[in-house]
KEZAMAR-632014 format. One line per 2 residues: number of its first residue (from 1); their letters; for each residue x, z, y of C-alpha. Coordinates in steps of 0.05 Angstrom, whole numbers, plus 5000, padded with zeros to 4 digits. Each point is the difference from the previous one (the first is absolute). Layout:
! KEZAMAR-632014
NUM	A	X,Z,Y | ...
***
This chain:
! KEZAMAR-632014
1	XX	5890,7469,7773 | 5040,4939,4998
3	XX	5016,4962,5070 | 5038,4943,5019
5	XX	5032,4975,5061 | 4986,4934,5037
7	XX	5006,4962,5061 | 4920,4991,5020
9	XX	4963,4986,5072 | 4961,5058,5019
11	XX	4938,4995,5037 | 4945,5050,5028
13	XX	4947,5005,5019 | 4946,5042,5036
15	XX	4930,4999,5035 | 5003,5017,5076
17	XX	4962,5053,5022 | 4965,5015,4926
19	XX	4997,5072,5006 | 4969,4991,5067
21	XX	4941,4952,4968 | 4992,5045,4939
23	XX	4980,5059,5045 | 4951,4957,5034
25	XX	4972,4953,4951 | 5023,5021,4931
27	XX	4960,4936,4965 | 5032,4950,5049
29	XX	5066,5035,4981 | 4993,4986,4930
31	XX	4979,4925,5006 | 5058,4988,5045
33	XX	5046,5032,4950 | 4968,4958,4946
35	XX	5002,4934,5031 | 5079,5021,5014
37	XX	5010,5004,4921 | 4964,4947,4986
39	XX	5039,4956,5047 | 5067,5037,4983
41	XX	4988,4997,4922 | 4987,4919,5007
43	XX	5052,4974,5040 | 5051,5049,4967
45	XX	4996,4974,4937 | 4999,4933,5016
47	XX	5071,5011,5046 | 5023,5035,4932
49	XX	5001,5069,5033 | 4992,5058,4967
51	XX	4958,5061,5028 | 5035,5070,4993
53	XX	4942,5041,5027 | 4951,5004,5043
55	XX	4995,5066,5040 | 4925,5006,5041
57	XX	5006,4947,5057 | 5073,4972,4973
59	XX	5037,4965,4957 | 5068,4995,4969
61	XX	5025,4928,4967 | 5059,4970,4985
63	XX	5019,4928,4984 | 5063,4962,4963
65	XX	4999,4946,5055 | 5012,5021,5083
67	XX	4954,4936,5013 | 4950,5005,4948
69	XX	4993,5077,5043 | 4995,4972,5074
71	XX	4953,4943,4971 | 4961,5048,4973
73	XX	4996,5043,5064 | 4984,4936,5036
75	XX	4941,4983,4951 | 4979,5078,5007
77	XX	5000,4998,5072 | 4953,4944,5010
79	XX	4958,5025,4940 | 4993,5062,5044
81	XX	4988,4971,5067 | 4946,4968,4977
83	XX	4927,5030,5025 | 4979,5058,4972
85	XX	5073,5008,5025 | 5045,5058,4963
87	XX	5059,5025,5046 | 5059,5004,4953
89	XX	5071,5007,5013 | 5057,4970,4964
91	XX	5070,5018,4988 | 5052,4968,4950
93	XX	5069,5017,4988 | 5051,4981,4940
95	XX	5049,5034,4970 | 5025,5041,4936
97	XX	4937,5041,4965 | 5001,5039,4937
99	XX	4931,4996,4970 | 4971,5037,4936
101	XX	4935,4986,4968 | 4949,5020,5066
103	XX	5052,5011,5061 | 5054,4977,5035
105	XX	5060,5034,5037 | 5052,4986,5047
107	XX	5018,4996,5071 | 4977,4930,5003
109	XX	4924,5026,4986 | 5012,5047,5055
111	XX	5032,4946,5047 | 4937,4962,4987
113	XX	4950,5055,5013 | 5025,5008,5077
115	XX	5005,4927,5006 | 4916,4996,4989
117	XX	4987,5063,5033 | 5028,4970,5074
119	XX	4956,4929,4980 | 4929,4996,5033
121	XX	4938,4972,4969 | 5002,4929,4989
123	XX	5074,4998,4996 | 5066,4993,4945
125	XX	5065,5034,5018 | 5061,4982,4953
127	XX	5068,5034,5004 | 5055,4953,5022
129	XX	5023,4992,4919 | 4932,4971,4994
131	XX	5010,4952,5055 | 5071,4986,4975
133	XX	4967,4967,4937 | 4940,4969,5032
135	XX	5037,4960,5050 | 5012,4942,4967
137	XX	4928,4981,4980 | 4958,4967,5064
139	XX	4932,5018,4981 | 5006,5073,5026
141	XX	5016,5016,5068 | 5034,5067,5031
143	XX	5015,5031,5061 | 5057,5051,5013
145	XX	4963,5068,5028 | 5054,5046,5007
147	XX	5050,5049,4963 | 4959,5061,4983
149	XX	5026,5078,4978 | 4960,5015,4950
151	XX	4985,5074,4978 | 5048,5015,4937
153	XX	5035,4940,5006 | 5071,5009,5016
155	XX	5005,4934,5038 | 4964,4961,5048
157	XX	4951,4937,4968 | 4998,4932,5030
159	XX	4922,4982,4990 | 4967,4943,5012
161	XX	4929,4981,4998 | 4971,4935,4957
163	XX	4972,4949,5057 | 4964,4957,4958
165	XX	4931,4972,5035 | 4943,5055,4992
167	XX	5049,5053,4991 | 5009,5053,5057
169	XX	5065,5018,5032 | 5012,5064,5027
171	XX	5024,5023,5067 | 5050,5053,5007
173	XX	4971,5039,5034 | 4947,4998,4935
175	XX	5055,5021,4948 | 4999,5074,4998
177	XX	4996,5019,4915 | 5055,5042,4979
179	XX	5055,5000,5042 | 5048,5059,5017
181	XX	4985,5039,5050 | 5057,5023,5055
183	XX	4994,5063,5024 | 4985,5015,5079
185	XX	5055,5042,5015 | 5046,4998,5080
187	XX	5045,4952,4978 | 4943,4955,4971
189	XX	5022,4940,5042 | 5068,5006,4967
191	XX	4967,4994,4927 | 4960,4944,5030
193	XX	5057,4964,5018 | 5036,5013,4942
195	XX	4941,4980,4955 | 4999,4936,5036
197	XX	5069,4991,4999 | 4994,5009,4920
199	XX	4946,4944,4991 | 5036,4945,5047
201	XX	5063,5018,4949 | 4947,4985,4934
203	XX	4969,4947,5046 | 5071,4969,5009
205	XX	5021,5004,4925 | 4927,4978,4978
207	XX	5012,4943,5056 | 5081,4982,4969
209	XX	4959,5012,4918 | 4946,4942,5021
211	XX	5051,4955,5037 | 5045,5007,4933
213	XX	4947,4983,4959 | 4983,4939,5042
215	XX	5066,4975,4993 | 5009,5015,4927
217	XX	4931,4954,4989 | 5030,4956,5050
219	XX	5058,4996,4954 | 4964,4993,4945
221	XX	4959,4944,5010 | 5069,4969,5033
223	XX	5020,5003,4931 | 4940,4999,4959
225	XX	5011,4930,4956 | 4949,4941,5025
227	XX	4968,4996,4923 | 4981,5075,4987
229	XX	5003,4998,4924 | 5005,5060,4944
231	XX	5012,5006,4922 | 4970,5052,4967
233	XX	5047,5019,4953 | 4982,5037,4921
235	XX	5000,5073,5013 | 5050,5032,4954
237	XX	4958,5033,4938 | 5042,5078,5000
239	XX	4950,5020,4954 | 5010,5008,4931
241	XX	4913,4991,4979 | 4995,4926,4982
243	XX	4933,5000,5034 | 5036,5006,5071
245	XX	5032,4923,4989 | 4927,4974,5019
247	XX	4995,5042,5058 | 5069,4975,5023
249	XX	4979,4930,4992 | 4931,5009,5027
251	XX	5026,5036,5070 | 5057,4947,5007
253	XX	4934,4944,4991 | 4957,5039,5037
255	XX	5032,5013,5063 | 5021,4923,4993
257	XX	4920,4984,4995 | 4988,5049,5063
259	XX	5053,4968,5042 | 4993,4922,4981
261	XX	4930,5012,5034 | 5047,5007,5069
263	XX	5006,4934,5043 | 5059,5016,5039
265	XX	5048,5023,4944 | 5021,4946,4939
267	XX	4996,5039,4932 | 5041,4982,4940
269	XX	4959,4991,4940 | 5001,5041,4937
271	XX	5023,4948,4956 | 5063,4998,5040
273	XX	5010,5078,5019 | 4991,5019,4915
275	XX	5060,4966,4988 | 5041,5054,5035
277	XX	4972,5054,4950 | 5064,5040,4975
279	XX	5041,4961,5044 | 5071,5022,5028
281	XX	4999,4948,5058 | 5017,5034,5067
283	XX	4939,4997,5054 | 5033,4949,5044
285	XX	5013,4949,4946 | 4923,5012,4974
287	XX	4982,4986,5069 | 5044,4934,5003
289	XX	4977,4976,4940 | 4925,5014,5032
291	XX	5009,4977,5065 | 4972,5060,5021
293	XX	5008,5052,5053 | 4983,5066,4983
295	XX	4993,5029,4921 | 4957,5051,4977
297	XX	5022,5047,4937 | 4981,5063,4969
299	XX	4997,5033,4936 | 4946,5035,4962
301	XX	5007,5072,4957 | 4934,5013,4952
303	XX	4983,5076,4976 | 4939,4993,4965
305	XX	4945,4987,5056 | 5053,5016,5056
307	XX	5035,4941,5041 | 5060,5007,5039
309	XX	5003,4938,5040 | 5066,4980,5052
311	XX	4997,4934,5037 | 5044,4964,5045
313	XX	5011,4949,5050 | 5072,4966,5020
315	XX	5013,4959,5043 | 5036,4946,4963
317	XX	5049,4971,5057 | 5035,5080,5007
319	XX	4978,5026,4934 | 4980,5063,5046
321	XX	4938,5043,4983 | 4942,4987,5046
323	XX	4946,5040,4972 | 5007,5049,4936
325	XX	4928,5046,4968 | 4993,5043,4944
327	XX	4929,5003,4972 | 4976,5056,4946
329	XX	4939,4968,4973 | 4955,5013,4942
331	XX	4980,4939,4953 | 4924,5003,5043
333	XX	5048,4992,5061 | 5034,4930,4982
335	XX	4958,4954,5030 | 5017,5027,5073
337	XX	5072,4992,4984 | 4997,4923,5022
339	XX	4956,5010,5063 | 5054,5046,5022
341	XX	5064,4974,4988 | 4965,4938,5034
343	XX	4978,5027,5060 | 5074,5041,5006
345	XX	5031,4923,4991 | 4954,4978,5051
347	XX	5016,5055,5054 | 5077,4997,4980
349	XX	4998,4921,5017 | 4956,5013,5061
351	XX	4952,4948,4977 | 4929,4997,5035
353	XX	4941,4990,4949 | 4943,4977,5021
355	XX	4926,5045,4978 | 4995,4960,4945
357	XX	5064,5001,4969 | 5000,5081,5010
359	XX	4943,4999,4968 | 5026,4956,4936
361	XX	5061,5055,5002 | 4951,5045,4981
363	XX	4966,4983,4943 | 5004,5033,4925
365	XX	4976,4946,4953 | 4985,5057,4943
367	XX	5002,5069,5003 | 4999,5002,4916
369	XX	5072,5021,4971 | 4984,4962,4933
371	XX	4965,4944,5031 | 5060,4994,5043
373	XX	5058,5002,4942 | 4955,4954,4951
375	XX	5001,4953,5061 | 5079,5004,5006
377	XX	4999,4986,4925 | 4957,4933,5008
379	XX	5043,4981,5051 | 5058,5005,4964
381	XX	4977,4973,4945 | 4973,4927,5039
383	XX	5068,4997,5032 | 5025,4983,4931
385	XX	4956,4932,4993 | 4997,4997,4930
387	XX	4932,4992,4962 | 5010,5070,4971
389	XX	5017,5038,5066 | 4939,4965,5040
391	XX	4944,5017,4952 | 5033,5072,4999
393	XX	4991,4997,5071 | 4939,4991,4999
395	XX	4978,5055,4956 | 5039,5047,5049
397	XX	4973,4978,5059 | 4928,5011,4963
399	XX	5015,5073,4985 | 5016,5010,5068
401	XX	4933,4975,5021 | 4971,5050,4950
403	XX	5035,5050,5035 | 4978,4984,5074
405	XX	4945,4943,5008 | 5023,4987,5069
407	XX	5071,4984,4985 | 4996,4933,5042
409	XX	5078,4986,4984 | 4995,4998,4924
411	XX	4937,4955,4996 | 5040,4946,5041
413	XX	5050,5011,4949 | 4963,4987,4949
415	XX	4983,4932,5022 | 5067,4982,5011
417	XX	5011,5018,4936 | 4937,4964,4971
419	XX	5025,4943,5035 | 5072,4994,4978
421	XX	4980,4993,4925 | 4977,4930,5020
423	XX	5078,4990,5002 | 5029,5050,4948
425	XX	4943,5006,4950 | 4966,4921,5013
427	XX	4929,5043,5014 | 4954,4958,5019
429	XX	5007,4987,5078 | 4926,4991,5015
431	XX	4981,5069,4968 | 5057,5034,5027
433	XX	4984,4969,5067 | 4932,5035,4999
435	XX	5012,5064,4973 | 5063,5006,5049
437	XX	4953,4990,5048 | 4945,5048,4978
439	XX	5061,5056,5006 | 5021,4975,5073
441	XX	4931,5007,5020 | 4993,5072,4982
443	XX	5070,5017,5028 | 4979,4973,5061
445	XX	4934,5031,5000 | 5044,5064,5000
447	XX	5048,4997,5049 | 5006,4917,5036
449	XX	5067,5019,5027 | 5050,4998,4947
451	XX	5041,4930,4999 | 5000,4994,4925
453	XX	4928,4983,5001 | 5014,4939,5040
455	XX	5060,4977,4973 | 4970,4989,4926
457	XX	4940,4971,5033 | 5043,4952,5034
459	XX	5040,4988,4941 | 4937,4987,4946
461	XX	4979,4954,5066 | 5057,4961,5000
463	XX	5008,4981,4934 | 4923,4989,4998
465	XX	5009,4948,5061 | 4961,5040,5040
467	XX	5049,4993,5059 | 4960,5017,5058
469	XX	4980,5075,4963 | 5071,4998,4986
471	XX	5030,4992,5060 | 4953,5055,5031
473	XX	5014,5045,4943 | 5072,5005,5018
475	XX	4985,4998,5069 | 4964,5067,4984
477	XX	5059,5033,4959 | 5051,4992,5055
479	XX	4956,5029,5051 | 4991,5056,4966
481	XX	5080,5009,4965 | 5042,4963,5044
483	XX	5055,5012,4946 | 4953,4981,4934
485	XX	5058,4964,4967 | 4952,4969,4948
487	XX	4942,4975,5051 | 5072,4955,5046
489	XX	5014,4975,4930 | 4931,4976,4992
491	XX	4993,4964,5062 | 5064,4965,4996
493	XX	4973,4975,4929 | 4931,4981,5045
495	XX	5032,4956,5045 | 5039,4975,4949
497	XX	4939,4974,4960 | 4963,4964,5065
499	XX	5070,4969,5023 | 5014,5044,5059
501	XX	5075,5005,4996 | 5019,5031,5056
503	XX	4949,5067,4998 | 5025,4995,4927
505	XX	5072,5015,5025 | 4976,5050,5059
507	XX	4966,5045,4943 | 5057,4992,4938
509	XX	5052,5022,5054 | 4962,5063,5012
511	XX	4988,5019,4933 | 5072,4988,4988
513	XX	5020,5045,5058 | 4960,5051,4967
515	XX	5020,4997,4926 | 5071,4974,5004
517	XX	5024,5012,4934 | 4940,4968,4954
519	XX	5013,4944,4967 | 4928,4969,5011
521	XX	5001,5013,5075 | 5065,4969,5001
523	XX	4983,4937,4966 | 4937,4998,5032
525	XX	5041,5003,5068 | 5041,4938,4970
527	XX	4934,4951,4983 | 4975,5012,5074
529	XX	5073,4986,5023 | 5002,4930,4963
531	XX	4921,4992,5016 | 5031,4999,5074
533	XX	5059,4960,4967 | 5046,5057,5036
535	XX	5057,4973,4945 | 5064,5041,5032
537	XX	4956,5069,5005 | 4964,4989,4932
539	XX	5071,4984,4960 | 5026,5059,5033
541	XX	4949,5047,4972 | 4994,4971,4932
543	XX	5075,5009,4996 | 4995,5070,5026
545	XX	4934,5004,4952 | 5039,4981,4942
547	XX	5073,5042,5007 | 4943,5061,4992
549	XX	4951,4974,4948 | 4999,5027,4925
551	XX	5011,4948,4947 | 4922,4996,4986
553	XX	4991,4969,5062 | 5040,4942,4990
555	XX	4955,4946,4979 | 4961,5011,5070
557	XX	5066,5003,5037 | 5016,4929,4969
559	XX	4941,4973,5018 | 5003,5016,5069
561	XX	5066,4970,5006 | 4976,4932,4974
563	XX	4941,5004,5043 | 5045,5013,5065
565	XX	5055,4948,4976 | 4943,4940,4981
567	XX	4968,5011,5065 | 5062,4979,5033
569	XX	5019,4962,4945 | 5062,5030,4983
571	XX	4996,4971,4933 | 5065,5026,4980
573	XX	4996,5066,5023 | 4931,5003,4953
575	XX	5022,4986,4934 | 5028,5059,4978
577	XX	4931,5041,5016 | 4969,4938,4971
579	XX	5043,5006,4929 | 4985,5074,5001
581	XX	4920,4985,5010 | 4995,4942,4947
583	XX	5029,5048,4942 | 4942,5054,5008
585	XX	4940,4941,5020 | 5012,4929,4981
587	XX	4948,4971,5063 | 5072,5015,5051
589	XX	5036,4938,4964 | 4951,4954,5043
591	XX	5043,5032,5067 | 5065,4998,4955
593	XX	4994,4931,4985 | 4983,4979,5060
595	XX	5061,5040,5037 | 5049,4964,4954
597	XX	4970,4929,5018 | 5007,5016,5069
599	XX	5077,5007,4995 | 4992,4932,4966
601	XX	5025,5045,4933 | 4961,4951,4956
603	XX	5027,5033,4936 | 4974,5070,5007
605	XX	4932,4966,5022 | 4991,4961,4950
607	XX	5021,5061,4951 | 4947,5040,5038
609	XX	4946,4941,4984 | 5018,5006,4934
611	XX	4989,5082,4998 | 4938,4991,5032
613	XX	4968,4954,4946 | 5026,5049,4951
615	XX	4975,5066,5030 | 4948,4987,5042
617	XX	4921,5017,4996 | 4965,4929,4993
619	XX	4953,5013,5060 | 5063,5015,5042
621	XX	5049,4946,4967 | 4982,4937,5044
623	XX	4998,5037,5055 | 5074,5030,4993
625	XX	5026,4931,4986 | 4968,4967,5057
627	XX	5038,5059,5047 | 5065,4978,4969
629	XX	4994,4922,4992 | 4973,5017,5082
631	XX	5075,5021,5007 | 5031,4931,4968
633	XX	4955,4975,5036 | 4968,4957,4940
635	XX	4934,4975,5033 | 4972,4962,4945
637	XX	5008,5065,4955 | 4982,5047,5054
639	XX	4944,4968,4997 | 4983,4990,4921
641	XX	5005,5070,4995 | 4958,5023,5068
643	XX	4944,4955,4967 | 5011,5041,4927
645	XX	4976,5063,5030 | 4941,5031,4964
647	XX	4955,5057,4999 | 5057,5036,5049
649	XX	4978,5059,5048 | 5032,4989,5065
651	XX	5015,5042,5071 | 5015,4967,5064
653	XX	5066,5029,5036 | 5031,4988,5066
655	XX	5045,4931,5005 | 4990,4983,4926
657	XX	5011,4911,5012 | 5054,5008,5049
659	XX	5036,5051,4949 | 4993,4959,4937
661	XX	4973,4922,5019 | 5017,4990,5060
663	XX	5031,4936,4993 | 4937,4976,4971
665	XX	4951,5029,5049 | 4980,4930,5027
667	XX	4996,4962,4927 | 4925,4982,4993
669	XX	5005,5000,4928 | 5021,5070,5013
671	XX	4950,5027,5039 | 4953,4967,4953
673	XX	5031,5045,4946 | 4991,5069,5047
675	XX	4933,4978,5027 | 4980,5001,4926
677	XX	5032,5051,4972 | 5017,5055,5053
679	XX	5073,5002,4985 | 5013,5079,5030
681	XX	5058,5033,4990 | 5003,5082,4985
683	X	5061,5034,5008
***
């Protein structure tokens, strides 16, 4: 039979006095011990315990998660309580259990057994290693009872009883279970005395093991770092079956998903964390690079349907090991991976989640293998934005619909997807808007707690003017993932569109703080730092942005430059971005030609007039002259060719007569000319 060893919480559990009410009322017996499994079975599961066995009035469970064990107990308890009342006692214990297909062994089990049988009805008694990892986390309350002998346990057990409101607490003089028994011999008073001498020595080491504890969290949270933050690094792929390179990717995403949900701990996005696949960069310079404080990294071996699954966490200031877990998994038993390595981050950083958060820990969004891997594939594939990759996407995220119906995660997908062809494909926006939408409702019909849902809403909002659904669309994301990277992109463009500058800034710097090494983010950071005309920080980043760009983003790099030096105009520091823009689109002359008036370079002005009649579209020609002859300062043709304009579509941006015409701002034949003709500038 094949077995494997783990670290697990124990619990048991039995009815008081059972055999006693089954000689006298057999029926009511049976209808307690019902209602028992019935409340056992429900609130098990949905702590994500398992049930070893029941044995007549008992049970034996154990759980992955200490916590997830005593809140269990709790929930039991006042299940119990409740009239017709069932008197059941509670004991939980952790430690190291070997368990085959229907058993478990170990002295832990045995540990745990004594521990319920001294517990009364009504109560929970936890072993001192259960208290040692419930400490941190308010929301359950203890008291210290005593150190106990237990029978066949070699050394005495600090227990304590779980004080939460409802619960009872025993007395002492209550706790009688399984205890050794001393033998009444002459010298009795001597064995007394030495027995008591034995427990105040474990009472005095337990006393010196809590104290150190104390101080080491005191010392940790001395030197825990103000901004909690992690990166999630790609799991090495040991495996040699090509299929295991999704898994690695989708574990590395997924645990990223699960803890971006967390409010108290900043999580660096995917896009940033992928570019470290392969990479021979020690831990401390990934985590300078990241501005982060602790890493996460593991490694993945595939045999066939079997997963062997290590994980990690360093802190990044020491480069010590603060946690370390081996997980054998089958390909079923993936999805659990990410709730927890999660949890193990959370305990290991001694962060306190609220219900709901431990509760969004928890949740599997398929339980379908293929459903799962076709939706890796889609993702992939839309992370590529080009026309091909999206409507691939598409037809992946569609099979995995096929495959599970209630796959709430891959119908928001798909109207991402659906909605970025209105950029890469030109589909039309109005029918993408609606059948985007049709998909968003059924996702949310599903499951209303994922952030994606929101995020596209508030994105097809946005660009739809719709900036009050907007606005409470991304509100909605960020409650529910803190750390959605694309939902803070968003709302930075949102407050961008309706002018508010500042919020625009507040959002752009958290997205950059969470995806450090994108391009986008970056450059989005940049326009919000100008938008707040923040000139020092913003030409610090764009130079920082552009000593680690790729050649393919150099026409945007140049254009930022010219937008930060004509904003301050530093005409002379924009003309080489503006020579490098004008070769690829002939409407950047305008700015050109207008930067070399300015420096009273009349030459290269009137050369750049000259290229403009040459090369540029008639409905933009008069326009692009009036911009320059603006910079000679020509009034009379500034204004012959302001009055030319035809037929010419035309945005309104922020300072657009003080940038180009000021001097004529107060010319009436002027304003004439703008009054008719809505001269608007778009940059």
């Amino acid at each position: 039979m094949s077995s494997n060893r783990q670290l697990a919480a124990i619990m048991f559990t039995d009815i008081e006095g059972y055999t006693s009410l089954m000689q006298r009322n057999e029926k009511a017996a049976l209808a307690m011990r019902e209602k028992h499994r019935d409340v056992f079975d429900r609130f098990t599961e949905a702590h994500h315990g398992k049930i070893i066995q029941y044995f007549g009035d008992g049970t034996l469970s154990i759980f992955k998660s200490t916590v997830e064990a005593v809140d269990c107990a709790i929930q039991l308890q006042k299940a119990f309580l409740q009239d017709p009342k069932i008197p059941v006692r509670i004991g939980i214990h952790v430690g190291d259990i070997i368990q085959s297909k229907d058993d478990i062994i170990g002295d832990a089990v045995n540990v745990a057994s004594r521990i319920e049988s001294c517990a009364v009805s009504g109560s929970v008694l936890i072993s001192d290693k259960v208290h040692d990892q419930i400490r941190s986390h308010q929301h359950i309350q203890t008291k210290f009872l005593d150190a106990y002998e237990l029978k066949n346990v070699d050394d005495a057990i600090p227990i304590f009883a779980i004080a939460n409101e409802g619960l009872i607490i025993p007395k002492k003089e209550q706790i009688k279970g399984k205890l050794k028994q001393v033998k009444a011999e002459k010298n009795a008073p001597f064995f007394k005395k030495k027995r008591n001498i034995f427990i105040a020595a474990v009472l005095l080491v337990f006393l010196v093991f809590v104290l150190s504890i104390d101080s080491f969290k005191f010392n940790f949270n001395e030197n825990k770092p103000k901004d909690l933050s992690i990166a999630v690094l790609p799991f090495d792929n040991l495996s040699a079956d090509t299929n295991a390179e999704f898994f690695r990717d989708g574990i590395t995403e997924d645990i990223l998903t699960q803890l971006s949900k967390l409010k108290d701990i900043r999580v660096i996005s995917r896009t940033s964390v992928m570019q470290y696949k392969g990479t021979e960069k020690t831990i401390p310079e990934i985590a300078e690079e990241l501005n982060v404080s602790y890493i996460l990294e593991g490694s993945i071996r595939k045999y066939g349907d079997a997963l062997r699954i290590t994980a990690q966490l360093i802190n990044a200031a020491s480069d010590e090991h603060l946690w370390a877990e081996n997980y054998d998994k089958t390909l079923t038993d993936i999805f659990t991976i990410q709730t927890e390595v999660s949890k193990e981050i959370v305990n290991a950083l001694q962060i306190n989640l609220s219900f709901d958060e431990q509760q969004k820990l928890s949740v599997v969004p398929t339980k379908n293998i293929e459903a799962y891997k076709l939706f890796l594939e889609g993702r992939n594939e839309a992370d590529n934005r080009t026309r091909e990759s999206i409507a691939k996407s598409i037809l992946l995220y569609k099979e995995a619909i096929a495959l599970d119906h209630t796959y709430a995660e891959a119908y928001a997908e798909i109207a991402n997807s659906i909605y970025l062809e209105t950029y890469y494909s030109r589909r039309d926006p109005n029918e993408a808007s609606k059948l985007a939408r049709d998909y968003l409702d059924k996702a949310e019909a599903i499951n209303k707690d994922v952030s994606r849902i929101y995020s596209v809403k508030g994105l097809i909002n946005n660009i739809e003017g719709k900036h009050e659904a907007a606005e409470k669309a991304f509100q909605k994301a960020i409650e529910l993932s803190p750390n959605d990277l694309t939902a803070r992109h968003q709302y930075a463009t949102y407050f961008y569109y309706t002018g508010q500058y500042e919020k625009q800034l507040e959002q752009a710097k958290i997205a950059y703080s969470l995806d450090p090494l994108s391009f986008v983010t970056a450059n989005s950071y940049f326009n919000a730092l100008s938008a707040n005309r923040m000139y020092y920080d913003a030409e610090n980043l764009i130079k920082k942005i552009d000593a680690n760009s790729t050649s393919e983003n150099d026409f945007v790099i140049n254009r930022s430059y010219f937008r930060l030096y004509m904003d301050q105009k530093k005409y002379k520091q924009a003309i080489p971005s503006l020579k490098k823009l004008a070769k690829k689109e002939n409407v950047y002359n305008r700015f050109l030609g207008f930067c070399y008036a300015k420096l009273g370079d009349t030459i290269n002005a009137y050369r750049t007039i000259d290229t403009i009649r040459k090369v540029a579209h008639p409905i933009e020609k008069s326009h692009q002259l009036a911009i320059v002859y603006a910079g000679l300062q020509k009034r009379d043709s500034v204004l012959y060719y302001l009055d030319t304009i035809r037929n010419r579509q035309t945005k309104t941006i922020r300072r657009e007569i003080s940038d180009f015409f000021d001097f004529m701002k107060d010319d009436p034949e002027f304003k004439k000319v703008v009054a008719a003709h809505g001269i608007i500038e778009n940059r």
